[in-house]
N, C-alpha and C positions, 0 to 999 in steps of 0.2 A: 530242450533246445527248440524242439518243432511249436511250445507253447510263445516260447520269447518270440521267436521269428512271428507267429501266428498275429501273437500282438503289438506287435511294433508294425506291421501290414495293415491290421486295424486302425494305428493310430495315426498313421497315415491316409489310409481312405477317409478318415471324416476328417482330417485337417483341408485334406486337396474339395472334400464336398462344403467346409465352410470355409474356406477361399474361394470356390466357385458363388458360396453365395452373395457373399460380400461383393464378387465382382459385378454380380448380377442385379445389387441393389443400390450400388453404385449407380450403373446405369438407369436403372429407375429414375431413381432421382433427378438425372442430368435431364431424362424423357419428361416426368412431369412437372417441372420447372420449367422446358420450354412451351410446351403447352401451354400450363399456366401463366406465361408470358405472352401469347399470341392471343389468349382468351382476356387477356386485361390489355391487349394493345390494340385489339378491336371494339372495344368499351361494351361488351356482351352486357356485362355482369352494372349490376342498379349502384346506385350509390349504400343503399341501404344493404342490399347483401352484402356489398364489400365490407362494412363494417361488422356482420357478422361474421362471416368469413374468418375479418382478423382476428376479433375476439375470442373464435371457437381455436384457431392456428397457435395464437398466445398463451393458452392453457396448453397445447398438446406439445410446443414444441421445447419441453425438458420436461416431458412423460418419460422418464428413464426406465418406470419399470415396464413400460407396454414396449420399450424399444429393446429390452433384455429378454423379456418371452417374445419377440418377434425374428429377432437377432442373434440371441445368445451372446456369443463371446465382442462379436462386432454390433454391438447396441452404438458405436457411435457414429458408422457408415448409418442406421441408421436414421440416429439424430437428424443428421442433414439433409430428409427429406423435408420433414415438418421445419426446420430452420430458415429451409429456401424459400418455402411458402410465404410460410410470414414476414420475410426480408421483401418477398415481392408485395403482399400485398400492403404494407407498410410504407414502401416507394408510392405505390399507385395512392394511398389516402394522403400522402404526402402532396403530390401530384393534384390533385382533386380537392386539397385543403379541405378534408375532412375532420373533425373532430378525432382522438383517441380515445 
């Protein structure tokens, strides 16, 4: 009895420690999206970086296995960091009628 209860407390603490981390890469994402908003609305970044930029963001973003070792179980909270990116930087070469 004292082993069932033992492990049912285990599997709870890592459920509530990967909900905390899902919740915490959630917020990432929402923080380097605006960033990356503010750094492309103050025209920082060259034309030419932004092209690599997107090109390097294009490949990484449906990297599902670097987002299942980074994430585990919520590898698609994480998707949506690299998804955001490139959604932004895509606007901006939109924007800037750059090449793809």
């Amino acid at each position: 009895m004292e082993n069932l209860v033992s492990m049912i407390l285990f599997i709870v603490i890592v459920g509530g420690i990967m909900f905390l981390f899902n919740i915490y890469t959630k917020f990432l994402a929402k923080l380097s999206s605006k960033q990356l908003q503010k750094k492309l609305e103050s025209g920082k970044i060259s034309d030419e970086k932004l092209i690599k930029l997107y090109n390097s963001y294009k490949k990484q973003k449906d990297n599902k296995l670097m987002a299942i070792l980074m994430s585990g179980i919520f590898y698609k909270s994480y998707l949506k960091i690299p998804q955001a990116a490139f959604n932004l930087y895509e606007q901006e070469m939109i924007k800037r009628n750059l090449p793809f």
